[in-house]
C-alpha positions, 0 to 999 in steps of 0.5 A: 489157485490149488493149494496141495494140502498133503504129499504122499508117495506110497510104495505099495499100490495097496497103500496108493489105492487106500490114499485114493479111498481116502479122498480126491488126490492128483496122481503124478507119475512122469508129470510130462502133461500134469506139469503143463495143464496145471501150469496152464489153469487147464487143470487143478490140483486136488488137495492131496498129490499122489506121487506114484512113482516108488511103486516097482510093481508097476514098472516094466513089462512081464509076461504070463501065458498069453498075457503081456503086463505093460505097467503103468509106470512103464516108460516111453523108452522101456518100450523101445528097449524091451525084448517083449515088446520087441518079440510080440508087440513091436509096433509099440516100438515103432510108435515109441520112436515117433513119440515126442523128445527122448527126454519126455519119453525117458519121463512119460509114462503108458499110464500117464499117456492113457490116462491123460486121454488125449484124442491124439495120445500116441501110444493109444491108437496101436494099444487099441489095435492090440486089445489092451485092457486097462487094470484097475485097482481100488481097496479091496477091488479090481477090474479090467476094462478093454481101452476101446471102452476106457475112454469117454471124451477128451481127456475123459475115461471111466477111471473112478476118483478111487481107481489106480490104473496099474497096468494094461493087459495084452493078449499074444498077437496069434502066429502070423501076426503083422501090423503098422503104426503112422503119424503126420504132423509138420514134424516127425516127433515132438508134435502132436499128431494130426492123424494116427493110424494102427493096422494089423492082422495075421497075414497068411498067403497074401490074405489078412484075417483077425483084422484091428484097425485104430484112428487118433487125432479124429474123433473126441477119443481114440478108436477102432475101425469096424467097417475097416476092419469089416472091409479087410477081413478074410480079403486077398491084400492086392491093390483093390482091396487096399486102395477100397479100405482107404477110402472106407477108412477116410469115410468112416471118420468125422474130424474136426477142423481146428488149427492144427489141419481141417477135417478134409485133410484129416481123413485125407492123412487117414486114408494115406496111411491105412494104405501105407500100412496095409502095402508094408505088412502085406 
């Protein structure tokens, strides 16, 4: 059993990335995976707890030019309610109102969500298909890593013991642009997914181009689709090429089988919702 030795909650992030400098610290935000894993023995408590949760630079959606701030400390629910999202990022909308119960999204948190690193983490697959990057901060440092190189296994990313995920960092979806985002699970919320799908592109005259196409819940970490994408772009968006880039979807994965479902009917779900996306924006 973890013993937690000091409790901070700073108020700056200057403060919370000093706190991080100064040795190994558990960071809770919303706490909605920490509180389970812990409880559980999946996970230990570092000596010192980081309560993050005072620091308003970190909270909340901006935008500047042709990048969107999605703070870390963003709820689920912000991104419901939002005018930012709602103009040029919506499918973060449509993703959030299949994303668990409303009290876990009034509690859980976009960096929590990305940092937790879940195979099936919801809010991963359509961050993915916007080419979010995460921001990283330590003292007298920082750097910006694209999500599609963030994570590295279950529950696994590239963040050191020292770095601070403050936010992630979006770029305006051009003119034109539509997309989609599907789960599948026994439920339509509060489960976790078996499959998850984000498409979009910009659709012009029946034809998609600057395709992204991501998958959760079918690999050990969320990720995008290249031969998808390959197979979509620049293409007429008619029953052919739709029906062709489900199938190369389905067999661009290799899932596992586990309790939840079997690797067949995974990439079944994968293709099943590629093309229904793909029929909604076009």
């Amino acid at each position: 059993m973890s013993i937690i030795e000091n409790y901070l909650a700073p108020s700056s992030i200057d403060d919370a990335a000093a706190a991080l400098a100064a040795g190994p610290a558990t960071i809770v935000a919303g706490g909605t995976d920490l509180m389970l894993q812990t409880g559980s023995g999946q996970k230990a408590y570092a000596p010192t707890l980081l309560n993050i949760q005072k620091i308003t630079k970190m909270r909340g959606v901006s935008q500047d030019g042709n990048t969107i701030r999605i703070g870390a400390l963003t709820t689920i629910t912000d991104l419901l309610t939002d005018p930012i999202i709602a103009e040029h990022l919506p499918v973060l909308a449509t993703m959030a109102d299949k994303f668990a119960s409303d009290q876990i999204r009034n509690a859980g948190t976009v960096g929590g969500n990305i940092c937790n690193a879940s195979p099936a983490g919801d809010s991963l697959v359509p961050l993915l298909m916007y080419k979010a990057e995460a921001v990283l901060v330590a003292t007298n440092d920082s750097r910006k890593v694209p999500l599609a190189e963030f994570f590295t296994g279950p529950g696994e990313t590239v963040r050191q013991e020292n770095e601070l995920l403050v936010g992630v960092d979006i770029p305006v979806p051009p003119a034109g642009f539509r997309g989609g985002f599907g789960k599948f699970g026994p439920r339509p919320a509060l489960e976790i997914a078996m499959a998850s799908v984000s498409v979009g592109g910009v659709v012009k005259d029946g034809t998609i181009s600057d395709v992204r196409v991501a998958f959760g819940a079918v690999a050990p970490t969320p990720i995008r689709s290249a031969e998808t994408e390959a197979a979509l772009e620049d293409k007429k968006l008619n029953k052919k090429t739709i029906s062709a880039a489900g199938e190369i979807a389905s067999s661009s994965v290799n899932p596992i089988t586990d309790v939840r479902a079997t690797d067949w009917y995974r990439r079944h779900l994968i293709r099943v919702m590629t093309e229904e996306i793909l029929n909604n924006v076009n």
